[in-house]
C-alpha positions, 0 to 999 in steps of 0.5 A: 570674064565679062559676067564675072567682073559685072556681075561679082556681088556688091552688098553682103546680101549679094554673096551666094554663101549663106555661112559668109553672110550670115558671119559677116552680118553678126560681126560687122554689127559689133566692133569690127577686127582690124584684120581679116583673113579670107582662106578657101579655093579659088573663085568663091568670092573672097576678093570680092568680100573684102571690097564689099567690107572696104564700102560697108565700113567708109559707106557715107550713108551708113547707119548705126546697127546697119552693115551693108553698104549703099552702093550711091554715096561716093566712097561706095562708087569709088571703091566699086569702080576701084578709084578710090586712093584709100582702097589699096589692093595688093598682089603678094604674088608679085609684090611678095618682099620686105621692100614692099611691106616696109614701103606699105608701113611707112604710108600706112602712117597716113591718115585717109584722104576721103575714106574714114578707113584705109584699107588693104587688101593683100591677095595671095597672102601666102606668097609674101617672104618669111621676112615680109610676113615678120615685117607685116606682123608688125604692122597687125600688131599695133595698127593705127586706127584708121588702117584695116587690112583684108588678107586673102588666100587659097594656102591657109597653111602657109600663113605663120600662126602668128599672122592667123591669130591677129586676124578674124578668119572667115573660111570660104568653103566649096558652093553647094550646087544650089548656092552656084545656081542662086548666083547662075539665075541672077546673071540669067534674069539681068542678062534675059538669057534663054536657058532650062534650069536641067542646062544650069544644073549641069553648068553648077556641076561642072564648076566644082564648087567655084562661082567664078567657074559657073559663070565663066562657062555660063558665058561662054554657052550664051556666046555659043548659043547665039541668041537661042535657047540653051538646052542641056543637050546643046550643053553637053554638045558644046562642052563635049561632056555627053560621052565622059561616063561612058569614057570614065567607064572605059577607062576603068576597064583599061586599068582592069585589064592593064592594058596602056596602049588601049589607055592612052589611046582614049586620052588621045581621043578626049584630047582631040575632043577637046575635053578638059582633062582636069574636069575629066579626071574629076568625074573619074575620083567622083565615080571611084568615090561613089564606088568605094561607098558601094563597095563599104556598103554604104550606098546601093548601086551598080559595080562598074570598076570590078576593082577592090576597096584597096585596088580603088583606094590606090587609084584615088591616090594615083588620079589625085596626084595627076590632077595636081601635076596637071597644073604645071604640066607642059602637055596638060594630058601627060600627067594623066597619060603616066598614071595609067602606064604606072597602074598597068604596069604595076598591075602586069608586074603584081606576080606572086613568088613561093616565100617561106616565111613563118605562118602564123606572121603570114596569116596575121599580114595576110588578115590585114587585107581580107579582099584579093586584088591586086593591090592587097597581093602586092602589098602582102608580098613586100610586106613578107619579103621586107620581114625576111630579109630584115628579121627572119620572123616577126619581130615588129609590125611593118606599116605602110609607112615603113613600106614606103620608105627608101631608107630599106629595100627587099630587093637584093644587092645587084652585084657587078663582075670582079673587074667592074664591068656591066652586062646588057643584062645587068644593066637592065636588070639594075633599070628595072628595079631602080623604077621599081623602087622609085614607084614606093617614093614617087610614081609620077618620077618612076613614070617619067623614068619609063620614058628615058633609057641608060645610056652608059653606066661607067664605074660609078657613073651612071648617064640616063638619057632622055627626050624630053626636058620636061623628063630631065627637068624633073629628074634633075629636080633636088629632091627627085635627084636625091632619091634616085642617088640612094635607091641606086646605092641600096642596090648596088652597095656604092655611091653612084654618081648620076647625069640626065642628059638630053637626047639629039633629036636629029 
């Protein structure tokens, strides 16, 4: 991250976002808030910001109705060599308790010892406990006059209310493409880098908003390239990129035709490959997006998924989903890998059975999804199903969200012999639903339970077993565990006590 670190903007005009100069230009010329708080993704420079605020308000040089800061006087060189005693910066991830607030309310007491202003700048603000954040409300409340503070975060919403209305908040949006190759050409010409403009505007692309991705991965290029030209085929050849459409292609028709092992087959390959899976599944939400606005008539192109407005819809959702549990996961592909086995499994399971229900209600539910696909079918089944066995006719509307809860179920209850033994059969029987139902409440956790197996089922104490303890890890999880206790009662009628162990790999 050497580009990063040498090249991070120094003045306001430095700053690649057009809204954050244009903001901070106008308030920095009026009286200035002793609070700031920064929220927007990662890498879009609100770190810096605060640093280039700390110098335009303690800049010796400064002159009235100016703002941006000289960069040569002393306090500007200290700040940016990040020596200067009255710049404090603060990692709330790892200094996130009350200890630490009160500690920094008994110095902020202290006048400067340079500066004509004490600043601190406190990173990942959400991360600080409730009692830390009550304590720091305090301190925002009634300031001294020599103390400023800039708080920076990427989880707006875990900020209270409280500490939002005492600061003035600048939201860092996602840059433009342009924006990201406005900072990619200041690097290009101070470092006299060798490299087409086509080769940036991929660069850009592949960031996804982020400045301090773009430059990361321009870095790396120049370190591949050796002193030579950086073209965009050399590009796509050291990032592997060129094959990604045709892979996301690919992928569309192993979901199409539900076929997992043909799936999971192509994930292996781009992980061989060394792809980044998340950029991967990046482009895969771009193409479902670009196809939902095909499908809506609101843009022309080619149809290259063959799914449904609904059908594209669930994907979104599922993709979506493994794109967060990617971050924590312990073999990054995984994530990825369950989305597909959920969807072809859900795709082989869709099967419509003969429900006699009242047919003006089945026309009004059926109305709902004017495209057959398999989604809409699915979804139309469970929704008659749910009015049977709940009602008979229709006396309510049913919603999704009424669909998606595990507080009912239209599966019948699975009914053990007289004497409380269990079949094979049954056993199986009561596996299959249990996925089933969990798919409505979690499809990563009905993913994960695909890979364990029963390994016995006593009275009412059910033992899953397991491989691997990222599965038993989740399984064991508070929330995951308390939806697997309730389905298991909706199905069988009793309180069953669950274990996830793990298995002997020997």
């Amino acid at each position: 991250m050497v580009f990063y670190r040498k090249y991070r903007p120094q003045t306001i005009d430095d700053l690649d976002s057009k809204a954050v100069r244009d903001t901070l230009h106008a308030v920095l010329q009026k009286a200035i808030p002793h609070a700031f708080l920064f929220t927007g993704p990662k890498g879009l420079g609100k770190t810096s910001t605060a640093r280039i605020i700390a110098k335009a308000v303690n800049c010796e040089n400064q002159k009235k109705g100016l703002v941006e800061p000289c960069n040569a006087c002393d306090q500007c060189i200290s700040i940016t060599n990040g020596t200067n005693v009255d710049i404090l910066e603060i990692d709330a991830a790892s200094n996130r308790g009350i200890d630490e607030i009160r500690d920094l309310k008994e110095k902020i007491r202290l006048a400067p010892v340079s500066a004509t202003k004490k600043v601190y700048i406190i990173d990942e603000v959400h991360m600080l406990t409730t009692e830390a954040f009550n304590a720091l409300l305090k301190t925002l409340e009634e300031p001294p006059e020599h103390a400023m503070f800039m708080l920076c975060t990427t989880e707006a919403h875990k900020v209270p209310e409280t500490i939002v209305s005492r600061c003035f908040q600048i939201t860092f949006k996602k840059a433009t493409d342009e924006e990201i190759l406005r900072a990619l050409k200041r690097i290009v010409i101070s470092e006299k880098l060798q490299i087409a403009d086509e080769a940036l505007v991929v660069i850009a692309k592949m960031a996804d908003g982020g400045f301090r991705d773009a430059t990361k991965i321009l870095e790396e290029v120049s370190l591949f390239a050796y002193g030579e030209g950086i073209t965009k085929t050399f590009l796509e050849k050291s990032f592997k990129i060129t094959k990604i459409p045709l892979q996301i292609e690919n992928l569309l028709e192993v979901l199409k035709n539900g076929k997992a092992k043909a799936g999971l087959e192509l994930i292996k390959e781009l992980t061989l490959e060394g792809i980044d899976l998340k950029f991967f599944i990046t482009q895969v939400l771009v193409a479902l997006h670009i196809q939902l606005l095909i499908k809506m008539g609101v843009e022309t192109g080619k149809d290259i998924s063959g799914f449904g407005v609904n059908e594209i819809r669930a994907l979104v959702v599922l993709f979506s989903q493994a794109y967060q549990e990617m971050k924590y996961a312990v073999l990054p592909q995984l994530p990825l890998e369950l989305a597909v086995i959920e969807w072809c499994e859900e795709t082989k399971s869709a099967v419509i059975p003969t429900v006699s229900v009242d047919t003006s209600l089945q026309k009004s539910i059926i109305a709902e999804d004017t495209e057959v696909s398999v989604i809409s079918l699915r979804k139309q089944v469970g929704t008659i199903k749910k009015l049977k066995a709940l009602y008979g006719t229709a006396k309510q509307d049913v919603t999704d969200e009424n669909r998606d809860t595990i507080e009912t179920t239209s599966v019948e209850l699975l009914q053990t012999a007289g004497d409380g033994t269990v079949t094979k059969e049954w056993m199986e029987l009561f596996w299959q639903n249990l996925i089933s139902e969990m798919k409505k409440y979690n499809h990563t956790v009905a993913g994960v339970l695909r890979g364990c197996t029963i390994k016995s089922f006593n009275k009412q104490h059910l033992l899953i077993q397991t491989t691997y303890k990222f599965h038993k890890e989740r399984l064991d999880d508070m929330k995951n565990r308390d939806a697997l206790l309730k389905i298991s009662k909706l199905l069988t009628g009793k309180d069953i006590e669950i274990t996830v162990e793990l298995k002997d790999k020997k």
